[in-house]
Structure formats: C-alpha cells, structure tokens
NURO-918704 format. One record per residue (C-alpha): residue number from 1; residue in one letter; x, y negated, z negated. Coordinates in Angstrom, 2 decimals, decimal comma. Each point is the difference from the previous one (the first is absolute). Layout:
! residues N
num NUM&residu A&u X&v Y&w Z $
...
END
This chain:
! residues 325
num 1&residu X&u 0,00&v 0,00&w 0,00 $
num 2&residu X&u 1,77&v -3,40&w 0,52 $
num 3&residu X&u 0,15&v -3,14&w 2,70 $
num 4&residu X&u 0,48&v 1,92&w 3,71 $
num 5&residu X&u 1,15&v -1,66&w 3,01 $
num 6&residu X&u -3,51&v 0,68&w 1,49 $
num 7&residu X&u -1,50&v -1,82&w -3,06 $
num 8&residu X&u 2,75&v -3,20&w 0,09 $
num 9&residu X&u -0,61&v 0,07&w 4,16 $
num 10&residu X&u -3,67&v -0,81&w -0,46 $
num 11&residu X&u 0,32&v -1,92&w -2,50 $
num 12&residu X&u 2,26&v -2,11&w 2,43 $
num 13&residu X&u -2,71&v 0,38&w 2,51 $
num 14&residu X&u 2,94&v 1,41&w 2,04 $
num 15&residu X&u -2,06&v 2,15&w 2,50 $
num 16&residu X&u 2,75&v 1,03&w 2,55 $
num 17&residu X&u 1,79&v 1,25&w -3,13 $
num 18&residu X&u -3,21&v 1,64&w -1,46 $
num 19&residu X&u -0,47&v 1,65&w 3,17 $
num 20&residu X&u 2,96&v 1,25&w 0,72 $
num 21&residu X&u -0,02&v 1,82&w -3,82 $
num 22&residu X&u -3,16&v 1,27&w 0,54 $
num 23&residu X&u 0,94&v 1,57&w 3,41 $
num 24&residu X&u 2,81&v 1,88&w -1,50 $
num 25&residu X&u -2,22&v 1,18&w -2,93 $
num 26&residu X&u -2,56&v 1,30&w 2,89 $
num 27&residu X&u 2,89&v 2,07&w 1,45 $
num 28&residu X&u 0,91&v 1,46&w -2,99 $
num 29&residu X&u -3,70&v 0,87&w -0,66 $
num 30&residu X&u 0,14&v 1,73&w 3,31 $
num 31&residu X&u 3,62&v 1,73&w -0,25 $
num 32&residu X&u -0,99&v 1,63&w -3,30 $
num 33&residu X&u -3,53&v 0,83&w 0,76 $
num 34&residu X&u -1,52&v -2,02&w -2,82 $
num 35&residu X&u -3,90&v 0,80&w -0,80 $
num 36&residu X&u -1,98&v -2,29&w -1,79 $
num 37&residu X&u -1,77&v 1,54&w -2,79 $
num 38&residu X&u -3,60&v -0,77&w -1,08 $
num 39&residu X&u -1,07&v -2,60&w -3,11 $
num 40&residu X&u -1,38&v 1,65&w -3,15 $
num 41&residu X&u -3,11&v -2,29&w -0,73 $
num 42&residu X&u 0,77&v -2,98&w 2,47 $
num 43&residu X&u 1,72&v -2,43&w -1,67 $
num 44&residu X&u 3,18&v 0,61&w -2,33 $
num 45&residu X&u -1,33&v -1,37&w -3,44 $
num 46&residu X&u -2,13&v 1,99&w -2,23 $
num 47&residu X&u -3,16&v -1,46&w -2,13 $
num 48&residu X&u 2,74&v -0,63&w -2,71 $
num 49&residu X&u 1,57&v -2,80&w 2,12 $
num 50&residu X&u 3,43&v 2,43&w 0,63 $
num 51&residu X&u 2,21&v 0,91&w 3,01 $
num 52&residu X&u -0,93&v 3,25&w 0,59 $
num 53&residu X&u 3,04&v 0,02&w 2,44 $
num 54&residu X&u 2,41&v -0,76&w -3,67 $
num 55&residu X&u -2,48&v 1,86&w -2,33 $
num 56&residu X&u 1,98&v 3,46&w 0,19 $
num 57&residu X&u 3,58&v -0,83&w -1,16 $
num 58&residu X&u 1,87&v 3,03&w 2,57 $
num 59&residu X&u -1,72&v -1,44&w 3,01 $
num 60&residu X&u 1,69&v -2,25&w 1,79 $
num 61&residu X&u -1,79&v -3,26&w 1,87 $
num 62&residu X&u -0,38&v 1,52&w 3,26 $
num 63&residu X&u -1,21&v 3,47&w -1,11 $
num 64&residu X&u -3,45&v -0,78&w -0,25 $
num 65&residu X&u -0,17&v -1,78&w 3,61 $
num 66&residu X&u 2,58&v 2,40&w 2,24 $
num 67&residu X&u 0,56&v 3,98&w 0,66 $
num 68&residu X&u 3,58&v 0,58&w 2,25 $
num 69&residu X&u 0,78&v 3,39&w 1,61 $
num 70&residu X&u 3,67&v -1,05&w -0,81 $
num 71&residu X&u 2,24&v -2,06&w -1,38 $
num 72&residu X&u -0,79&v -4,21&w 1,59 $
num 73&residu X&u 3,65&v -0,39&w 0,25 $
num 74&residu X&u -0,50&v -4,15&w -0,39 $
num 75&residu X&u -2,14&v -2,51&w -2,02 $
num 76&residu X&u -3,28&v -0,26&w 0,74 $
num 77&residu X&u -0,64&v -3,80&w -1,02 $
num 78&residu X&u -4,03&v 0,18&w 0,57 $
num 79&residu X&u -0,09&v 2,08&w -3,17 $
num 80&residu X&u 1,94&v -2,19&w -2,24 $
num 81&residu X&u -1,63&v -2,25&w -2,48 $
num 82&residu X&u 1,63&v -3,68&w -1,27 $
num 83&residu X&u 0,17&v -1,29&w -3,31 $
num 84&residu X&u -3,70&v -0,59&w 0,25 $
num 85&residu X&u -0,84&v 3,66&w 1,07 $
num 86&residu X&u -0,74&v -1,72&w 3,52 $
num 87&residu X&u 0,48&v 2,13&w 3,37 $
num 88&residu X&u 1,00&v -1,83&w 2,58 $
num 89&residu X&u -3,41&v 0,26&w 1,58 $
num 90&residu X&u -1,27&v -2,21&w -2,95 $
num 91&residu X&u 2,53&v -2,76&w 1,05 $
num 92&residu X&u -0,86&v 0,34&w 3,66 $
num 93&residu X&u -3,59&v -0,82&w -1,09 $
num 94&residu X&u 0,88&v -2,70&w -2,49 $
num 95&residu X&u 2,71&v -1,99&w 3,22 $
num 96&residu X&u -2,66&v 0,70&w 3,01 $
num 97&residu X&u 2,33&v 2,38&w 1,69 $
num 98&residu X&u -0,33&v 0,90&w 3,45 $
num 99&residu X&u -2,47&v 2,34&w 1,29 $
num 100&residu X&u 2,71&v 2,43&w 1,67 $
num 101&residu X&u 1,83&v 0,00&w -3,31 $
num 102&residu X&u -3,08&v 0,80&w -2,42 $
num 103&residu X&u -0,55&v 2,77&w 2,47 $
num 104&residu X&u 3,57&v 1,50&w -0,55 $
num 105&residu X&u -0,46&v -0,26&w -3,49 $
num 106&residu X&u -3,11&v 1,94&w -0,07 $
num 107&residu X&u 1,26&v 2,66&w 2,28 $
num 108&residu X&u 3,23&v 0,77&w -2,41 $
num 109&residu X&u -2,12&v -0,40&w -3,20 $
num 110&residu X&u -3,92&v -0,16&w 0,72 $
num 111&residu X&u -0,47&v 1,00&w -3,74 $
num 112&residu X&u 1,62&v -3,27&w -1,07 $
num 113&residu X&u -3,66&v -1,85&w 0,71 $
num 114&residu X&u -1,60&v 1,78&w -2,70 $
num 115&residu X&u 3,39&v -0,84&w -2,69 $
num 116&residu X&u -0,61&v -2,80&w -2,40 $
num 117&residu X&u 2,96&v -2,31&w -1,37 $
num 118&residu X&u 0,62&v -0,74&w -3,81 $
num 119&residu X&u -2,70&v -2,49&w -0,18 $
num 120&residu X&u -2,49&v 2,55&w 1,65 $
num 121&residu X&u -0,34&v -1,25&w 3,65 $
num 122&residu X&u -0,39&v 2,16&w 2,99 $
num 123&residu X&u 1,40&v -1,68&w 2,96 $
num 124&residu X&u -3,53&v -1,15&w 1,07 $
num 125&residu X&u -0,32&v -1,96&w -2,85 $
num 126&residu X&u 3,00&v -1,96&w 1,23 $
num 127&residu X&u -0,85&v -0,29&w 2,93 $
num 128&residu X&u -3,23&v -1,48&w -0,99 $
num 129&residu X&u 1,73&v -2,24&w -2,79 $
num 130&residu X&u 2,97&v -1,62&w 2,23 $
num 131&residu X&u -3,01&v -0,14&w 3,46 $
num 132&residu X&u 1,82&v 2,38&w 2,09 $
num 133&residu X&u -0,83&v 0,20&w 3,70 $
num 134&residu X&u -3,09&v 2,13&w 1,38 $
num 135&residu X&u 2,15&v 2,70&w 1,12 $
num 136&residu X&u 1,89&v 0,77&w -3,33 $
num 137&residu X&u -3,25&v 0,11&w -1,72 $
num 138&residu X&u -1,49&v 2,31&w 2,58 $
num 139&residu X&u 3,07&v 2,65&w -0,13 $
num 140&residu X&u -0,12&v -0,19&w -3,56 $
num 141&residu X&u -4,14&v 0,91&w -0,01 $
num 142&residu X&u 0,57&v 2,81&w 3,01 $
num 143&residu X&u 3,17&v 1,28&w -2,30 $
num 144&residu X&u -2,16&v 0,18&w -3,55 $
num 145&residu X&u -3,59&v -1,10&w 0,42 $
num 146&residu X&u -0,77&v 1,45&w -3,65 $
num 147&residu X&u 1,98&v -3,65&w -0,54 $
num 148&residu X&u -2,56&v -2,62&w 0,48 $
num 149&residu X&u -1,99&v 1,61&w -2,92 $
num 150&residu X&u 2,58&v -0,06&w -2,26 $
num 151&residu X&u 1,05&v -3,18&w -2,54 $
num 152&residu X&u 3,38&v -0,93&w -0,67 $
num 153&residu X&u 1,14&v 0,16&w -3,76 $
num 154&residu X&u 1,16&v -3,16&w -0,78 $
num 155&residu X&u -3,11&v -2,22&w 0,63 $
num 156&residu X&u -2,47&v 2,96&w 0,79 $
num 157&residu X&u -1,04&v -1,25&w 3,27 $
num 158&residu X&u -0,30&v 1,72&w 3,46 $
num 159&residu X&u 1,47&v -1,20&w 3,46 $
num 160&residu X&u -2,91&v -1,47&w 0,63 $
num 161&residu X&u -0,41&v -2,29&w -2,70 $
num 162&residu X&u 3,50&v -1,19&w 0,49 $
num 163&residu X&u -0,34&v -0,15&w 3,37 $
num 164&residu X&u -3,26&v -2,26&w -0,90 $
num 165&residu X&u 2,39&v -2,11&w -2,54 $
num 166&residu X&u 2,57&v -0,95&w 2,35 $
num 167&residu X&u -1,94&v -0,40&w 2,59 $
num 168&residu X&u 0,90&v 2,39&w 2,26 $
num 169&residu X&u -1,33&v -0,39&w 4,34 $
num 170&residu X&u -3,46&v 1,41&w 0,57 $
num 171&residu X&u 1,15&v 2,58&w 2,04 $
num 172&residu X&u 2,36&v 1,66&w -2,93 $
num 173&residu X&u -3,21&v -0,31&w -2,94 $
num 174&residu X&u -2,20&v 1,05&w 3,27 $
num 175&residu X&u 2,46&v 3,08&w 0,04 $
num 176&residu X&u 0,00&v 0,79&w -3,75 $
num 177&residu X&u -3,85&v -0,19&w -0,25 $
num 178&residu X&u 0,05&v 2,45&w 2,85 $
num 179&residu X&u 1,75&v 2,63&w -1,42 $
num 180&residu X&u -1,59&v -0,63&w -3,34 $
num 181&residu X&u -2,80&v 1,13&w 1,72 $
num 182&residu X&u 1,40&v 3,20&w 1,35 $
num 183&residu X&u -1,04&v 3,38&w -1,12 $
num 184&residu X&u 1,97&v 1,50&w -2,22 $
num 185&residu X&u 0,34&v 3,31&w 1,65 $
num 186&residu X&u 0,80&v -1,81&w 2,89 $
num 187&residu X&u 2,69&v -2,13&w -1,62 $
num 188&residu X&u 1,94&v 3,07&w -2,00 $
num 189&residu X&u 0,04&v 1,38&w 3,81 $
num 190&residu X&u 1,49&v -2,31&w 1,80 $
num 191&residu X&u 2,71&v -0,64&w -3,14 $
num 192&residu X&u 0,45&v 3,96&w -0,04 $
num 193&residu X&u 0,65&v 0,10&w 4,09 $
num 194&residu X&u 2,50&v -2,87&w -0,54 $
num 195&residu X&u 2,26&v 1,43&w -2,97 $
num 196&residu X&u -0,34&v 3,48&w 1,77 $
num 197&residu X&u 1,09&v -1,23&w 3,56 $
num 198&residu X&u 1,11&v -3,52&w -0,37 $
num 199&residu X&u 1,53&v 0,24&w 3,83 $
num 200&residu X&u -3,47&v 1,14&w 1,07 $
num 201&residu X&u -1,50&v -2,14&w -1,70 $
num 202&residu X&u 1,43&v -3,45&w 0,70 $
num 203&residu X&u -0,17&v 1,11&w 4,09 $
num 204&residu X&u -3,96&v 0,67&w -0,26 $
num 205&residu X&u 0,24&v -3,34&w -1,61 $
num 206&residu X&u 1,80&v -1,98&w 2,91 $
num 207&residu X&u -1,99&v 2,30&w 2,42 $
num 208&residu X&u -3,52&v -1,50&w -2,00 $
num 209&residu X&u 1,86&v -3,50&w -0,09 $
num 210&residu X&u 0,79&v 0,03&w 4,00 $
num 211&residu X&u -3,67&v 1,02&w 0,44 $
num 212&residu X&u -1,13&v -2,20&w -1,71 $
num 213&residu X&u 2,36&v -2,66&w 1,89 $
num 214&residu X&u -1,20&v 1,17&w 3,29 $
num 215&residu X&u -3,22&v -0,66&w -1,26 $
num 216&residu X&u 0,12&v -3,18&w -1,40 $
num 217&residu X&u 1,82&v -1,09&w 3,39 $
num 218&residu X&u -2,64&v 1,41&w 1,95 $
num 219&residu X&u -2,93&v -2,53&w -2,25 $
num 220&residu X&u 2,81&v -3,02&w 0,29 $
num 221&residu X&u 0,41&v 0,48&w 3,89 $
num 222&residu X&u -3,84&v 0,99&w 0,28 $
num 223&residu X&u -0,53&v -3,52&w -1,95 $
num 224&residu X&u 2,31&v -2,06&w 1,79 $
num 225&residu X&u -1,85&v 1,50&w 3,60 $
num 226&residu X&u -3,21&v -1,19&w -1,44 $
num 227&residu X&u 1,68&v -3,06&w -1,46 $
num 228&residu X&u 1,22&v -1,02&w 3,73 $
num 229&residu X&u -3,24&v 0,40&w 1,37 $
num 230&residu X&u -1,72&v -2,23&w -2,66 $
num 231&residu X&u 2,29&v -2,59&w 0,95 $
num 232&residu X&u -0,04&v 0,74&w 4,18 $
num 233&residu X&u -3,54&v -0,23&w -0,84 $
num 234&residu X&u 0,28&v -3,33&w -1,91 $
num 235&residu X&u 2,48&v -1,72&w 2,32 $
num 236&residu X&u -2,47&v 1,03&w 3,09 $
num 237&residu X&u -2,54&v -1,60&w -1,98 $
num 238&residu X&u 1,77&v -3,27&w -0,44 $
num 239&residu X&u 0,79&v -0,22&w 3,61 $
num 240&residu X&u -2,82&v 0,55&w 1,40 $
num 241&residu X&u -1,68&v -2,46&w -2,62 $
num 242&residu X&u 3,06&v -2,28&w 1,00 $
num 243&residu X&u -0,96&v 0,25&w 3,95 $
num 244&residu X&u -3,63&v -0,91&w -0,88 $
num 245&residu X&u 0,68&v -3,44&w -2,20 $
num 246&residu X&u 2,65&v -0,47&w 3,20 $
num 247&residu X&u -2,55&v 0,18&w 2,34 $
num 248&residu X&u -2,64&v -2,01&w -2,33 $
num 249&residu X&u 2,54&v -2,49&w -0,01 $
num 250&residu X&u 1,29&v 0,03&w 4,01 $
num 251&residu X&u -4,20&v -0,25&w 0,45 $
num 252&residu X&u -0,09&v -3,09&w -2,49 $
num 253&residu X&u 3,14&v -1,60&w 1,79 $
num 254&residu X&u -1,47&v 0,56&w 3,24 $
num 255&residu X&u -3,15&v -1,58&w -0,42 $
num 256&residu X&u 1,41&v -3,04&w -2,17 $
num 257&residu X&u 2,56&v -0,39&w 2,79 $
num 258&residu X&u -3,09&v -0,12&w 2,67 $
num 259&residu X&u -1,54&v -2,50&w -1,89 $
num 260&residu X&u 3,15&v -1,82&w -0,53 $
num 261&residu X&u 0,49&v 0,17&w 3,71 $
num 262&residu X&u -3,74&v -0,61&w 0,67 $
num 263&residu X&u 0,22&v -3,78&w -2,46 $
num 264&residu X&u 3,71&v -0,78&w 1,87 $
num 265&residu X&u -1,95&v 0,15&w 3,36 $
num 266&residu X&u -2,88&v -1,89&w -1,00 $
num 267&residu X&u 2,56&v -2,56&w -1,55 $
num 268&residu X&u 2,05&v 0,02&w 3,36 $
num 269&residu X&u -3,44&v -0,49&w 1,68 $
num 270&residu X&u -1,38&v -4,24&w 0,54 $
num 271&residu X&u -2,88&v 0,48&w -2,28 $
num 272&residu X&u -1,87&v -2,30&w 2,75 $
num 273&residu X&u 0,50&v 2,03&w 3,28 $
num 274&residu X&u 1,38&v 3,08&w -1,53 $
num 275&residu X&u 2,86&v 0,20&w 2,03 $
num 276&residu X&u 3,42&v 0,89&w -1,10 $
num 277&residu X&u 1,95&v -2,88&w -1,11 $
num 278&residu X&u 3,44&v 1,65&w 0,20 $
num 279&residu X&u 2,02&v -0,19&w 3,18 $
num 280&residu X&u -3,14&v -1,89&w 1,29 $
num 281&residu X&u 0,85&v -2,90&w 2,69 $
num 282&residu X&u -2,24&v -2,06&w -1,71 $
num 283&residu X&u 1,17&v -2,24&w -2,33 $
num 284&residu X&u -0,99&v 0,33&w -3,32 $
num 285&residu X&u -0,51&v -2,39&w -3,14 $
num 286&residu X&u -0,36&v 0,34&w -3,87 $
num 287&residu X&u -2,52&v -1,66&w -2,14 $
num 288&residu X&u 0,85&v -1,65&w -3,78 $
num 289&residu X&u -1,37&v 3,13&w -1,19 $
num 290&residu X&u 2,20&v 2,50&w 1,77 $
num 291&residu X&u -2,11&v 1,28&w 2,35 $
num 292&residu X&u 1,11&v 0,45&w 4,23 $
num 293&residu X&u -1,98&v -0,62&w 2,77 $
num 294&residu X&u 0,77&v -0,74&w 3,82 $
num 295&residu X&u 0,14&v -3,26&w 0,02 $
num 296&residu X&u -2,18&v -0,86&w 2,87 $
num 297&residu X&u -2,90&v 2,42&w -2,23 $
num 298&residu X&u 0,53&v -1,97&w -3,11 $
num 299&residu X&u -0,62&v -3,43&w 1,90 $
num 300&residu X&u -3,14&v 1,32&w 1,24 $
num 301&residu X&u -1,26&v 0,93&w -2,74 $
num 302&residu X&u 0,89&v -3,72&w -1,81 $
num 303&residu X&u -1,81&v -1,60&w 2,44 $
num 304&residu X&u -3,08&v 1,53&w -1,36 $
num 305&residu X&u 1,21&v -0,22&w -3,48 $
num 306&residu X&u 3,30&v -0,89&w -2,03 $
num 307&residu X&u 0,31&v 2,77&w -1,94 $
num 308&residu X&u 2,32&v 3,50&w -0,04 $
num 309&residu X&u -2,12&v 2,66&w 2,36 $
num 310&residu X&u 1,41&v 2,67&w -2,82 $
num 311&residu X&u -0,59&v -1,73&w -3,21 $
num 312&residu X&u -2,15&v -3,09&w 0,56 $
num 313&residu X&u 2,49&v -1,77&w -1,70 $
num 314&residu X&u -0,18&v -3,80&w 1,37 $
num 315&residu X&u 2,96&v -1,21&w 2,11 $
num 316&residu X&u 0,93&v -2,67&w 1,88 $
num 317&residu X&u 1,73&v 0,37&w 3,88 $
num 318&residu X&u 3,28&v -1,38&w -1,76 $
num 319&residu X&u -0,19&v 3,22&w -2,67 $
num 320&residu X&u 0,62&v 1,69&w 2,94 $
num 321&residu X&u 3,73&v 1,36&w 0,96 $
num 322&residu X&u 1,14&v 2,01&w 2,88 $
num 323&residu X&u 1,57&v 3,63&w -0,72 $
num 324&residu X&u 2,42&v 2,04&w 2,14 $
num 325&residu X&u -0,80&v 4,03&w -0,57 $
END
C-alpha cells in the first residue's frame, strides 16, 4: 500500500504518462493470464463500516479482487491503494480523467468501482462530489450500478445528492436518476458481465456507444435536411413576397411617372390653344404670375380682358415679358 507512480501521474493530470503505465499493466494482465475474480456482496465494506478487503489480517490487498494462474512477474499499480485507501480509479474520477484512460483502468481492475477509500467513498461518489464529466460517471454506473444506491460514509449521502449539491450538468443527475431507476436484477447483471469479462464488456459498450452515435447522427443529419428545407422554404417565401412589393412598387412608379409626364405636357402645352410651347416658333411670354403663353394668344385674350387666361390674376400688357424655351 503506498503513493504509486500511477497514483502521483494522475494526480499530475499527466495522461501520456498515465497511459503509458496503464498499457504496460494491460500487457502484463495478458502475459500472465490474469482473471478477475467476482465481488462477495458488491461493495468492499461490511454493515460495520470495515474493509472487508483488510478485515482478514493473512490476506493481502489484492486477494479479494484478483485470481493469477501464475506468478504476475511485475506491479500491478491498479490494485494498489494510497495513504487514503484510494485506487487510482478514485483519483481518475475525482481529476476528470480521460475517457480512454478510465476505460484502461476498469479493464485492469473493474472491481476497483465497487472499493471505498478511508472516508468511505466509492469512486462514484467522487465523481459526483468534484462534477466529473458524463462519461466517467457513466463507466463508473456500467462498472458497479449497485453504486448509485449506496451512501458514502462520511456525510451519508448518495451520488446523487452530491451530484445535486454541486451542481452537477443535467445530463450527469439525468444519468444517475436513470440508473437509480434500474432493476436490480438487471443492474447486478450487467456489474457481474463486467467483472467477469471486463474486455467483453467494455467492447459491447463502444459497440452500444457507436450505435448509438450512428444514430444520433442519423436524427442530427435527418434534422439539419428538414432544417434546410424550412429555410429553402422561407427564403422562397421572401422572394417571391420581395418580387410582389417590387412589382407593387414598379406599378406605383409607373403610373406616378404617367401622371408626372401627363402634368409636364399639359405645362409644356399654351393653356389658350393647347399647343406645345417648347421648340414652338412662336414666341412666347410670361405673366407676373409665372404662367407662359404664346404671346400672340395672351394678347388676344387681353383685348377682351386684362387678366392671366390661367389664373385670372389681373395684369397689365407691361407685366408681360418675353421667354426663350
């Protein structure tokens, strides 16, 4: 029992490192045909509050958790405890290790999720208590399900009220309620496939993840095709609703323009003989008022009266000045 290398390398967060142990550790498990042996009674502390694992003073830490058909030949750094009686797998859980590296450390010790430390926490309940990342949490429920139900020793609270406390993401107390929920049967199952076939085990996991993948992909892209055709739908909309005010508008322009064009004529018109006053070769004149006349029009009509044809205003014949259009 003491400070490993695998226990100072996550506590370093030094994952390289922490992977590179752990690989070597999975070779040796391989080399020396290591079994993993079943849990008496789930997790390792009795009703008195005890290490089960340190109740019986001839075994030795590991006795409880591992059966060899010879001799390891190395460390095995999974199975060692620190000063706090923490596996490594309850550090990963408190420093939000990687998922890659949780999964190594379940495959070389999948019993270690159901161990407690001095201060009676499984590594769910850290996990839960330092707001560890989805994954961690779920490998941690899929490795000892038994765990949500149980209460740490300290404080006497489960993993989901801490993860409640310290306000854990939705989807992680989503998760815990979940398997809180689960069957018991079901639950000592799925922890009994695990510690029997951990290899097994964590591949039908990835296989179930990568489903599960493929089929949240296949929603996303099926969302994102209906997504696009909302907004081809919506941009369709605007255009054509664009093309109409357009043509509202062209129509408007049009018809003020014809009446524009329509008042400019009857302006370039001599409101007396109604014929155009512009590039005429009769001479035109301008009244006091503003108003332009041919000028021979505008003296026939003061002979009958001395007053603007257009406005009635009264004028005088020396009002009246000649304009060049």
């Amino acid at each position: 029992m003491g400070w490993t290398d695998l226990h100072d390398s996550i506590f370093r967060e030094e994952w390289d490192r922490v992977r590179t142990r752990l690989q070597l550790e999975l070779e040796l498990l391989d080399e020396n045909n290591l079994v993993v042996g079943p849990l008496a009674g789930g997790s390792h502390r009795d009703s008195g509050g005890g290490n089960s694992a340190y109740d019986d003073d001839d075994a030795s830490p590991s006795a409880p958790v591992v059966r060899s058909s010879r001799s390891t030949g190395g460390t095995r750094e999974t199975f060692e405890r620190d000063d706090d009686m923490s596996f490594p797998l309850h550090l990963a859980a408190q420093f939000n290790a990687p998922e890659d590296v949780v999964v190594m450390l379940l495959h070389a010790n999948p019993a270690a999720a159901a161990e407690r430390d001095h201060v009676g926490n499984l590594p769910l309940h850290c996990a839960a208590m330092f707001k560890a990342k989805r994954h961690i949490v779920e490998l941690l429920l899929e490795a000892y399900p038994q765990g949500v139900h149980e209460r740490e020793e300290w404080n006497h609270k489960s993993a989901i009220e801490w993860a409640e406390i310290q306000g854990a993401p939705d989807d992680v107390k989503r998760l815990l309620r979940e398997y809180a929920d689960l069957p018991e049967k079901e639950a000592t199952e799925r922890h009994e496939q695990l510690l029997e076939n951990p290899v097994r085990y964590l591949e039908k996991r990835e296989e179930r993840r990568q489903q599960n993948n493929e089929e949240r992909l296949r929603r996303e892209a099926l969302e994102h095709i209906k997504r696009e055709r909302e907004l081809d739908d919506e941009l369709e909309n605007t255009r054509r609703r664009l093309e109409e005010a357009l043509a509202d508008r062209s129509g408007d322009a049009a018809e003020q323009l014809a009446r524009l064009q329509e008042a400019a004529n009857v302006e370039a018109n001599c409101p007396i003989c109604f014929v155009t006053l512009w590039g005429s070769e009769l001479a035109c004149v301008s009244t006091r008022c503003g108003h332009v006349f041919h000028r021979r029009c505008l003296h026939r009509a003061m002979d009958s009266r001395a007053a603007c044809p257009k406005c009635q205003e009264a004028i005088k014949r020396q009002d009246v000045r000649r304009v060049y259009l």
